[in-house]
C-alpha positions in Angstrom: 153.9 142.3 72.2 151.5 142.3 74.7 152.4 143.3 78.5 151.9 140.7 81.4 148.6 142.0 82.7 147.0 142.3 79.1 148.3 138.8 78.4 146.8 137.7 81.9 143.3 139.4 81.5 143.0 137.2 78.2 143.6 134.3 79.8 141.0 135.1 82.9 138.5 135.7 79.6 139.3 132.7 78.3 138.5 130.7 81.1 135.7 132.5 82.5 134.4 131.8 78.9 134.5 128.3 79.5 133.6 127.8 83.1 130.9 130.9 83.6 133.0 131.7 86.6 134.3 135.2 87.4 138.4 135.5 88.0 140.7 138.7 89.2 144.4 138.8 90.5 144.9 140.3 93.9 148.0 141.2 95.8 148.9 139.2 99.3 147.2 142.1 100.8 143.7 141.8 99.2 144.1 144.7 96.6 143.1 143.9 93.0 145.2 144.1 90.7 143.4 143.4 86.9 139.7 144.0 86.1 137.0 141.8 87.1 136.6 138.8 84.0 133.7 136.8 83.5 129.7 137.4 83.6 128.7 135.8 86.8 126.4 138.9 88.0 126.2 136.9 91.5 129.5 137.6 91.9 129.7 141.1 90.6 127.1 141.6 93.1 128.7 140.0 96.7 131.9 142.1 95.5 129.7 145.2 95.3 128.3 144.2 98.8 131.5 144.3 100.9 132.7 140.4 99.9 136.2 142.1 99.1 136.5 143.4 102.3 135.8 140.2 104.0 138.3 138.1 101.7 141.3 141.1 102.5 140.6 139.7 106.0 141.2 136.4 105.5 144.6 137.0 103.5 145.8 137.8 107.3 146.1 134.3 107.6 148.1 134.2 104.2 151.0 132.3 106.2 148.5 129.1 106.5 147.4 129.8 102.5 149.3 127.5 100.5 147.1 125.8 98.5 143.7 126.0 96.7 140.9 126.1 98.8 137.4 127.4 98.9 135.6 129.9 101.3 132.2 130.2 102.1 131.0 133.9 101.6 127.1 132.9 102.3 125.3 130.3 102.8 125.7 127.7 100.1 127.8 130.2 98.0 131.4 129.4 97.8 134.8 131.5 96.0 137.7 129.9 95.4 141.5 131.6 95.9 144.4 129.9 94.6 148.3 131.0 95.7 150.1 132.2 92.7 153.7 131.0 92.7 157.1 133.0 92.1 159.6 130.8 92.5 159.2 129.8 96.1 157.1 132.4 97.2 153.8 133.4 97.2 153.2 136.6 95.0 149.7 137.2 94.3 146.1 135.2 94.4 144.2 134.5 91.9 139.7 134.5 92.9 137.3 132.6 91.1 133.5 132.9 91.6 131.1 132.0 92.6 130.0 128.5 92.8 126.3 127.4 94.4 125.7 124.2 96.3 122.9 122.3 94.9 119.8 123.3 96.7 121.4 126.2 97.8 119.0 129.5 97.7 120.6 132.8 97.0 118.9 136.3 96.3 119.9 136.8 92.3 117.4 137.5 89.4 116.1 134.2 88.3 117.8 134.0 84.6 121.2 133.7 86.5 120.9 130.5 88.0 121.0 128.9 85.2 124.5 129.9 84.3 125.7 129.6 88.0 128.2 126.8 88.4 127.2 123.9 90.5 129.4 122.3 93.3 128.6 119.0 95.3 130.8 117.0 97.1 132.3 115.0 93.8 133.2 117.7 92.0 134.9 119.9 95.0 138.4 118.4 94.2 137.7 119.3 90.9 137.4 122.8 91.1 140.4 123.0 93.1 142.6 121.7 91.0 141.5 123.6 87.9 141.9 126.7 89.7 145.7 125.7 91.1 146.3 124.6 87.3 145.4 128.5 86.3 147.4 130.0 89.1 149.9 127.9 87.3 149.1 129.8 84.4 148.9 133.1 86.1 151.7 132.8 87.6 153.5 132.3 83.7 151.7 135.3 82.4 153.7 137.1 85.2 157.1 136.5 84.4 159.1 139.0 84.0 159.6 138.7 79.8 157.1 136.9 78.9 158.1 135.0 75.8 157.4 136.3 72.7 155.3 132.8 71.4 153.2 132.7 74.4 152.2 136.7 74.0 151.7 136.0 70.6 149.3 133.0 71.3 145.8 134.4 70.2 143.8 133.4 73.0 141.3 135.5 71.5 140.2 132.8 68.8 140.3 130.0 71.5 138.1 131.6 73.9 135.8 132.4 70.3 136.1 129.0 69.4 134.8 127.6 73.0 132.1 130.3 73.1 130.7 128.9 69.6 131.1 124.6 70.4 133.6 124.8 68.0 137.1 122.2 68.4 139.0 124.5 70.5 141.4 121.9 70.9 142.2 121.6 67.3 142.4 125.6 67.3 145.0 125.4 70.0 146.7 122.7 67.9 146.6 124.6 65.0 147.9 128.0 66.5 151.1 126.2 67.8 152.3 124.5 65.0 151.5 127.4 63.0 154.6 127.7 60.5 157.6 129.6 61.5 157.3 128.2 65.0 159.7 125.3 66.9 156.9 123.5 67.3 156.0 121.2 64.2 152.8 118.8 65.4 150.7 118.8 68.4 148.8 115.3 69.5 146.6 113.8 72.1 146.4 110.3 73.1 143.4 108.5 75.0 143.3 105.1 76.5 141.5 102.9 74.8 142.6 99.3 76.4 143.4 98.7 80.1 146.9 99.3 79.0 146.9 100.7 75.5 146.9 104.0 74.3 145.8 105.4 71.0 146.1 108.8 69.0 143.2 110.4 68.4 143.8 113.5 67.7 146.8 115.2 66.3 147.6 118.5 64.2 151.0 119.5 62.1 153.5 117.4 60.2 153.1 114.0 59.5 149.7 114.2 61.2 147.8 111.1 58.8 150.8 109.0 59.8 150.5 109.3 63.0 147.0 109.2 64.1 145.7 105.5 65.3 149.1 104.8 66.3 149.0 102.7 69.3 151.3 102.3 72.6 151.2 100.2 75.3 151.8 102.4 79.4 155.5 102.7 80.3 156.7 101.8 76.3 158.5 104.6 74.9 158.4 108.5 75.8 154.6 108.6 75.6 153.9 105.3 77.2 156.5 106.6 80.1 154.1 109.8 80.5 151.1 107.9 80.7 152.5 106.1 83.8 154.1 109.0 85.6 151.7 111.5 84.6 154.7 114.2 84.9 155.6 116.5 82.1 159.1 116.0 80.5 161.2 117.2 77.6 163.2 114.7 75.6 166.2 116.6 73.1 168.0 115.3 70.5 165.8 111.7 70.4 166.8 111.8 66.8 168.1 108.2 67.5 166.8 107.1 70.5 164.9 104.0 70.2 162.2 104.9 73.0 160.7 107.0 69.7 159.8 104.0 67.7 156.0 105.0 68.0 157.4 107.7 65.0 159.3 105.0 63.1 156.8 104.7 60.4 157.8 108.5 59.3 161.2 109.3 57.1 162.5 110.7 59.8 162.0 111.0 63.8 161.7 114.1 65.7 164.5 115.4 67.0 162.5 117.0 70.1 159.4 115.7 71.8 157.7 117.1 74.8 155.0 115.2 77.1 152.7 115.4 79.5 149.2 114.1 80.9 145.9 115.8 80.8 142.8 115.0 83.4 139.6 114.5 81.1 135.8 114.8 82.3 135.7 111.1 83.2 138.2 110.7 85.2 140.6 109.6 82.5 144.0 110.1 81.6 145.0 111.4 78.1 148.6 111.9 77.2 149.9 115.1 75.7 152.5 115.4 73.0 154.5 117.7 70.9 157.9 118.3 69.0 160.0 119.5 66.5 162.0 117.2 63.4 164.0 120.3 63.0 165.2 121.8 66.3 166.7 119.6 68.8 167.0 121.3 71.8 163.5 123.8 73.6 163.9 127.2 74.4 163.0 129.0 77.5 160.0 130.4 75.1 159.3 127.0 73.6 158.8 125.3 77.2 156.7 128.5 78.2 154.3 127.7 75.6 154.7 123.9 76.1 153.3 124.2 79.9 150.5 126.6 79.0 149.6 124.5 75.9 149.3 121.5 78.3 146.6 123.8 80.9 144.7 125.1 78.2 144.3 121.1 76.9 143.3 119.9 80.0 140.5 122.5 80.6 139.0 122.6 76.6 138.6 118.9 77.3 137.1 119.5 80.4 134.5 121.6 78.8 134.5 118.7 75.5 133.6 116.3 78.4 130.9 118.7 80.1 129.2 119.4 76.6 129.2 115.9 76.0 127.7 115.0 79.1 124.9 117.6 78.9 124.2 115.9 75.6 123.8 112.8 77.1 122.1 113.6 79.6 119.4 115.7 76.7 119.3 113.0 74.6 118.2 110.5 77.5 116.1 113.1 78.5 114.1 113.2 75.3 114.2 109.8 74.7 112.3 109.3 78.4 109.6 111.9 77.1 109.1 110.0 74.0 109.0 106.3 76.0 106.6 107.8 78.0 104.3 109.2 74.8 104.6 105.7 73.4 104.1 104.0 76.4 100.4 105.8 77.0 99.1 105.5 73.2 99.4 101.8 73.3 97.3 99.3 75.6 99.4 96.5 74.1 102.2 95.1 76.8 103.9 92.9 74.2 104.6 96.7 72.6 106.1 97.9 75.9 108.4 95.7 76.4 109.5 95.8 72.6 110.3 99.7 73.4 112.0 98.8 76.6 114.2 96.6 74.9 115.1 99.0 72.2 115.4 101.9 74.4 117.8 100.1 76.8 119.8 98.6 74.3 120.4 101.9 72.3 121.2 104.1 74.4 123.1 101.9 77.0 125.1 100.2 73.5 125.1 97.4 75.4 125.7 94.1 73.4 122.6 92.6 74.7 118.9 93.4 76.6 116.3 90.9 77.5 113.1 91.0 79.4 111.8 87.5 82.2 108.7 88.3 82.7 105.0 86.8 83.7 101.9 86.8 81.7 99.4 87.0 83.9 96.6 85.2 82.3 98.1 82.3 82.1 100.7 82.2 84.7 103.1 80.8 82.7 106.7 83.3 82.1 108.5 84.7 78.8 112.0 85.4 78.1 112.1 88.3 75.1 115.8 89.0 74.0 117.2 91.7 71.5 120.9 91.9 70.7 123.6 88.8 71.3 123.2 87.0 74.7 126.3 84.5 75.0 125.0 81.9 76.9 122.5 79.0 78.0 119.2 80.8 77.8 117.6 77.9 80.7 120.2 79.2 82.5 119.2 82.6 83.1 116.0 81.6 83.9 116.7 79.0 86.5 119.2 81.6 88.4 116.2 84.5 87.6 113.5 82.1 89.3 115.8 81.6 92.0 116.3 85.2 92.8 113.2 86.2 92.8 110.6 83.0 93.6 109.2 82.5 90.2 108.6 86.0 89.3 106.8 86.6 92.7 108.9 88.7 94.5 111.6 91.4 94.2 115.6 90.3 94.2 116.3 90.7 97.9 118.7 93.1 98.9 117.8 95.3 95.8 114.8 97.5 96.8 113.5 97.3 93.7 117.0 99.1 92.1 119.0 98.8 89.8 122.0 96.8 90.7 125.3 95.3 88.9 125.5 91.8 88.3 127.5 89.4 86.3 125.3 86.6 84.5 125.8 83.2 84.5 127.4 83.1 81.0 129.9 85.9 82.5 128.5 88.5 80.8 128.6 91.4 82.8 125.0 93.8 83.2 122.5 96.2 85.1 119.6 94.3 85.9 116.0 96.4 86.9 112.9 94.9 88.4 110.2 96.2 86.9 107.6 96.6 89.2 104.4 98.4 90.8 104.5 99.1 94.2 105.8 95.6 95.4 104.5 94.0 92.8 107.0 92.5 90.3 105.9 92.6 86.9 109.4 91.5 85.4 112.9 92.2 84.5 114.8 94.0 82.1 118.4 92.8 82.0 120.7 95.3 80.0 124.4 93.7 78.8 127.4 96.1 79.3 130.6 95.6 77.7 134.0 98.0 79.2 132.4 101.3 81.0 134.1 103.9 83.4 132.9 104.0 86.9 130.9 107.5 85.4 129.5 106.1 82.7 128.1 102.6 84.8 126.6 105.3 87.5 124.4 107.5 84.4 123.7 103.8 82.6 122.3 103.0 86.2 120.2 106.0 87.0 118.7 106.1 83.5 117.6 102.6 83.3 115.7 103.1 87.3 114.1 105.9 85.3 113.4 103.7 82.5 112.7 100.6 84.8 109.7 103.0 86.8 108.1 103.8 83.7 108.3 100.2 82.2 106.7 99.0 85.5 103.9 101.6 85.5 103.3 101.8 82.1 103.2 97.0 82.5 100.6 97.4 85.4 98.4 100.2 83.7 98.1 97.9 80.5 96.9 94.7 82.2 94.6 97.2 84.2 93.3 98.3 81.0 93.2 94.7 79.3 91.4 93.9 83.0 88.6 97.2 82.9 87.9 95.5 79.3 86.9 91.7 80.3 85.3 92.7 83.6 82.7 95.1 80.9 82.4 91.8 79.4 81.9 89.9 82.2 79.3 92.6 83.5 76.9 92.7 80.4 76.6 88.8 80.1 75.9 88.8 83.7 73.1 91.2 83.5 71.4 89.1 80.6 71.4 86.5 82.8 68.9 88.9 85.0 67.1 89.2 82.2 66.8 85.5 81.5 65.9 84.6 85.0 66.2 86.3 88.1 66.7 83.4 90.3 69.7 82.0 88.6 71.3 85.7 88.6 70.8 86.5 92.1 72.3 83.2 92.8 75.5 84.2 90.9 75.8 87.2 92.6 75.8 85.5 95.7 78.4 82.7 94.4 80.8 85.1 93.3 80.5 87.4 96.6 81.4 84.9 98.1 83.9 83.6 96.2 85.4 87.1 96.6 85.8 87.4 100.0 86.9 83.3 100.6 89.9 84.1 97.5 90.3 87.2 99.5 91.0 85.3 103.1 93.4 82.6 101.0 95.3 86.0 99.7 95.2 84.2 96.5 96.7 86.0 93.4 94.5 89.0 91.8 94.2 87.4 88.6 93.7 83.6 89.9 91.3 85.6 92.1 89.4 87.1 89.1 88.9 84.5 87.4 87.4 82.4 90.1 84.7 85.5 91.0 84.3 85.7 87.1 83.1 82.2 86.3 80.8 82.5 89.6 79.5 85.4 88.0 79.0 83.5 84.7 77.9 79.8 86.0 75.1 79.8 83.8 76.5 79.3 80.5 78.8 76.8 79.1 82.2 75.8 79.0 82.6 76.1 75.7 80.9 79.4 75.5 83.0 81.0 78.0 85.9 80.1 76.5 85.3 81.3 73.2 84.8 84.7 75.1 87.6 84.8 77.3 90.0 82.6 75.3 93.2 84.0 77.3 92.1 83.9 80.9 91.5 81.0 83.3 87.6 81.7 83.5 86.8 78.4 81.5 89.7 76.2 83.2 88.2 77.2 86.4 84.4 76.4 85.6 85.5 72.7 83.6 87.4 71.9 87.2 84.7 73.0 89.2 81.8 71.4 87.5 83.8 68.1 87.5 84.4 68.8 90.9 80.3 69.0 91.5 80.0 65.7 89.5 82.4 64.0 92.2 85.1 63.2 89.2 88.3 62.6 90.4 90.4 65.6 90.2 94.4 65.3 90.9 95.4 67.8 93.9 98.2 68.6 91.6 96.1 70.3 89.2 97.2 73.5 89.2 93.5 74.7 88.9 92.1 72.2 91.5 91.9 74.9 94.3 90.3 77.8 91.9 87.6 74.7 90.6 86.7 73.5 94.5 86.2 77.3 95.6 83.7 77.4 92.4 82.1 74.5 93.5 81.7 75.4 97.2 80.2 78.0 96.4 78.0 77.8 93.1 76.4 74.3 95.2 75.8 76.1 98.0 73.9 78.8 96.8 71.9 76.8 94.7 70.0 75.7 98.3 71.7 77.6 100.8 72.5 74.5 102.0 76.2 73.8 103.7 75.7 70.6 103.8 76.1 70.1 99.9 78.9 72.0 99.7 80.6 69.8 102.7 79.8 66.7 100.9 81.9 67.9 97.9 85.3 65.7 97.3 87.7 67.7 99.7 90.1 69.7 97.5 91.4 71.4 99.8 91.1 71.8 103.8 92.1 75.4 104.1 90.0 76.3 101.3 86.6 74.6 103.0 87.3 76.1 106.5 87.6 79.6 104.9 84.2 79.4 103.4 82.3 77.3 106.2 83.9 80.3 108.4 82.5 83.2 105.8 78.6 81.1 105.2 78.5 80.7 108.8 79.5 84.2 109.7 77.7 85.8 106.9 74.6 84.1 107.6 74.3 85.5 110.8 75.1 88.6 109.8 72.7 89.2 106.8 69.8 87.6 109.8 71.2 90.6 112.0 70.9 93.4 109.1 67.4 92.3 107.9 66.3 93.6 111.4 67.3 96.9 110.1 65.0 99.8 109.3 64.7 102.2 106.8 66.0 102.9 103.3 69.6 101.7 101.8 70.5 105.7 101.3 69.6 106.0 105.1 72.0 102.3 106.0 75.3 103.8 104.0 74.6 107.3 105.7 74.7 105.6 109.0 77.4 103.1 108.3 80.0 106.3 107.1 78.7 108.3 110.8 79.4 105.3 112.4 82.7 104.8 111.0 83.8 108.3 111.2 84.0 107.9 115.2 86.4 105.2 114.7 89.2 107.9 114.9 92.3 105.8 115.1 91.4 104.9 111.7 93.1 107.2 108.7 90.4 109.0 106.3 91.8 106.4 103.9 90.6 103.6 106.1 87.5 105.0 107.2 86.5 105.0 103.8 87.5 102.2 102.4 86.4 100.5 105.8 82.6 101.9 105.0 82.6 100.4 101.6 83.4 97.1 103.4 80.5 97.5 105.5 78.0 98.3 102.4 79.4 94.6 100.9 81.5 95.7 98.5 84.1 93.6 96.9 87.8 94.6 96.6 87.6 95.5 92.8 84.3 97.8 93.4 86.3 99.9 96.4 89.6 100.3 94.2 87.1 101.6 91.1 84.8 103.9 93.5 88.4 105.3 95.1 90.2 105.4 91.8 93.0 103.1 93.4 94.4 99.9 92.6 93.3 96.7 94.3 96.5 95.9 96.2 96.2 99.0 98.0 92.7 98.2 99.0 94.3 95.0 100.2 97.0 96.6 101.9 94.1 98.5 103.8 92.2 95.8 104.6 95.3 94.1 106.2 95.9 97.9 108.4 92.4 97.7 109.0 91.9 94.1 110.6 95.2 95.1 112.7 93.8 97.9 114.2 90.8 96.4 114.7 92.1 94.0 116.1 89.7 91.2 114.4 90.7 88.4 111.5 88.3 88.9 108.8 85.9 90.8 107.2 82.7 89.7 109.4 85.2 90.7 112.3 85.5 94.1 110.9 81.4 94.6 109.8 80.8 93.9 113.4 82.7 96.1 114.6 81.0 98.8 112.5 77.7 98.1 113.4 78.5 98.0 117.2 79.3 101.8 116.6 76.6 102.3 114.5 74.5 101.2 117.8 76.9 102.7 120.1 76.4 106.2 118.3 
């Protein structure tokens, strides 16, 4: 039989197997008492370094010591001590080490931090109580006699059996109800309904029979443990109806223990055991009860840790592979098929579904995948609501994930997708019954998910974009080559169209499309939308030429604005005349102030820089000096402010910066702040006074 410390020292192995922490027993006085177990090398090497010494002085204060707690031995690095029990008394403590806050930086070769336990604030309690639940233990292994089935208990083969993923449990199990012993079948019992338990797993007589069986908390002996969580001992139950969860087998067990065991999750699983034979437990036979029940609890600890790490893998590689798929295809109606597998899959939700806006022709699409129970108008109207037709983010969300429950009742985790502030859509992921752990790792994948979408959204319709403004550029330039008249005048139309758009902070793509069929005046209708047969470049040209032919266009048309901004400016140009673009039918009285404002103001402007001297190369060297001085400017708006000056257009500045062009909007907007002027010709002006000034 093996003696108390040899016995003890297994059971520190064991553990520090499963935890990667480091345990010894010392005396109240600080003097150790077995060998150190475990392979933490951090903590081999603060015990080398004098940390014994420093925890013999804190045992001074053992008369305050009567629970778990945790010390501090450097920064970040913490060691547990738990009081070992003997009777009423405290007899020894039992160390475990070391645990690193996260973040926390420690001197220790670099392959060891990998194997270093973590602690953060939601796992603290944790710790604590595993490491009373082993004094517990200890404090067994110390008895006296300890009893023969407990010394015979290989812990050798569990330990082996955690080391190698294998089911520990089941080898626990198995070692217990081994033949000869009082112990006939070992089981475990998980909630699997607000108030319903189930077997799941059980080992020994009668084991088939048993497993699946179902009880509801506080029915019976096991429902009874499930709602005191305390362990009990029920002899001679041979006829004791509170059994009846057995009655399916010829005959009952004569003795049952019980008790509860804390999973990963948070859960509560219900422990069980007997005999059909013996009807009353010996002192041996409880022995090995209680440390059945610790070594339970902690092998589904580390179950629950193993499962969670892979989880957290699997998510993990699936993110890599979203993002591989997400960057070898240009096609957005392929994203957001991904997204919706992705989220579905690994969330096993019952539903996901994507609102979301198509930006060429401003109209919005609802994809689905999976069973949504309810109206699907519904959604939409609430979805609109939320978020003013697609145009801005949920408010009080952040653009975050948050928990919701949808108008059919159907309970999910909805994501904005988005870039920057711009929403792009959102993915809506059903949820049927989750734990409070599982909601929070459904919630942080699908933000990481939700980022990507949103990127990966805007980068597509940026490469769909790069593509029609190629387009857009060659059949400009024939029209150079046909007659340069009629392209200069284009160019003109659709500068100006750029910067009146601009003023009116219309929408990028409505903008676009406007500046496009400027660009492209020349040819037909019918032409251009053979060409661009998705965008709004040929709705906007068939308004605006009507508009020139003084047709009567309804205000309600939802391209009469873009059509009057064409026309305002393709007339004028034609003979730089305002007048004709005055004596248009008024669309729109924002809309004809903005450009009167910009001809009038640019006019003057272009009479001013045509006084100029010297060669273009020489202008842009001058105009980046002269902006330079303007100090209270960032290097960001300095150059973005001395592209403005040269007359480049929003989309020109984002492509010669390599950013997008809402940020060159956003500068704009910092820039005419600091400036302290309205517009554009506010800003030029101020350029050039520096440019005279220096």
């Amino acid at each position: 039989m093996a003696s108390a410390t040899e016995l003890l020292e297994k059971v520190q192995q064991t553990f520090a197997a499963q935890y990667g922490l480091t345990f010894f027993l010392t005396d109240r006085n600080g003097t150790m008492l077995t060998s150190v177990e475990g392979g933490s090398n951090l903590c081999s090497m603060m015990l080398a370094e004098g940390t014994l010494e420093e925890m013999r002085n804190i045992l001074r204060y053992d008369g305050r010591i009567n629970r778990p707690f945790m010390y501090e031995i450097s920064s970040g690095i913490h060691i547990m001590a738990a009081p070992v029990m003997n009777g009423a008394d405290i007899s020894h403590y039992l160390w475990a080490g070391v645990l690193v806050e996260e973040e926390a930086e420690f001197d220790a070769p670099a392959d060891d931090h990998e194997t270093v336990p973590v602690l953060h604030e939601n796992n603290r309690r944790e710790w604590l109580e595993l490491a009373d639940r082993i004094a517990e233990m200890t404090g067994l292994c110390l008895q006296e006699s300890p009893a023969a089935p407990l010394a015979d208990l290989s812990l050798d083969r569990f330990r082996k059996s955690v080391q190698q993923h294998e089911a520990a449990t089941a080898e626990l199990f198995s070692q217990v109800t081994e033949d000869g012993g009082e112990i006939e079948f070992m089981g475990i019992a998980e909630q699997t309904g607000e108030d319903t338990y189930t077997v799941t797993r059980i080992i020994g007589r009668a084991a088939e029979k048993l497993k699946g069986k179902q009880f509801i908390i506080g029915e019976g002996f096991l429902g009874r443990a499930a709602l005191t969580e305390e362990p009990a001992y029920w002899e001679d139950i041979g006829r004791d109806r509170r059994s009846r969860i057995f009655s399916s087998l010829e005959q009952r067990p004569q003795l049952l223990f019980t008790d509860t065991a804390q999973m990963h999750d948070g859960g509560i699983a219900v422990l069980f055991g007997g005999s059909f034979a013996k009807k009353r437990a010996s002192a041996s036979t409880r022995t090995l009860m209680q440390m059945t029940s610790i070594l339970t609890e902690s092998s589904l600890m580390v179950e629950g840790l193993r499962e969670e790490n892979a989880q957290q893998l699997s998510r993990l590689t699936s993110l890599v592979e979203i993002c591989r798929l997400m960057s070898s295809t240009p096609d957005p109606r392929r994203m957001i098929l991904i997204l919706l597998d992705i989220s579905i899959n690994l969330v096993e939700g019952p539903f996901s579904l994507i609102l979301i806006k198509d930006s060429k022709n401003g109209k919005g699409k609802l994809i689905t995948r999976g069973k949504y129970d309810g109206e699907v108008s519904q959604y939409i109207r609430s979805m609109m609501e939320q978020t003013r037709q697609l145009s801005q983010l949920p408010e009080d969300t952040d653009g975050e994930p948050y928990l919701l429950t949808l108008p059919n009742g159907q309970r999910a985790i909805e994501c904005p997708l988005s870039y920057g502030d711009e929403l792009q859509g959102i993915l809506s992921v059903g949820i049927e019954d989750a734990s409070k752990l599982d909601l929070q790792e459904h919630i942080a994948f699908l933000q990481t998910l939700s980022i990507i979408g949103g990127v990966s959204l805007q980068l597509a319709g940026q490469r769909e974009t790069c593509i029609e403004e190629e387009k857009t550029e060659a059949l400009h330039l024939a029209v150079q080559e046909m007659d340069e008249a009629v392209y200069e005048r284009s160019k003109e139309a659709a500068e100006l169209a750029a910067v009146t758009t601009t003023r009116l902070e219309f929408p990028e793509a409505s903008a676009r499309a406007v500046v496009r069929a400027c660009q492209l005046s020349h040819y037909s209708v019918e032409f251009i939308r053979r060409i661009f047969p998705e965008g709004d470049t040929a709705a906007v040209m068939e308004t605006g030429n009507a508009i020139l032919q003084h047709h009567d266009i309804p205000h309600t048309d939802s391209m009469s604005v873009a059509g009057y901004i064409y026309a305002l400016c393709t007339s004028y140009t034609k003979n730089e005349r305002l007048e004709d673009a005055e004596a248009l039918p008024q669309m729109d009285g924002e809309a004809l102030d903005a450009f009167c404002s910009l001809v009038r103001t640019a006019h003057v402007s272009e009479v001013e820089f045509s006084l100029e001297s010297g060669t273009e190369t020489e202008d842009v060297q001058d105009i980046a000096e002269a902006v330079k001085h303007m100090d209270h400017l960032s290097p960001r708006e300095q150059e973005v402010l001395a592209l403005l000056a040269q007359g480049r257009n929003n989309q020109d500045i984002a492509e010669i910066l390599y950013i997008s062009a809402h940020t060159v909007k956003n500068h704009i907007t910092k820039i005419f702040h600091k400036l302290d002027v309205s517009d554009r010709a506010g800003a030029i002006s101020k350029v050039y006074r520096h440019l005279h000034k220096y």
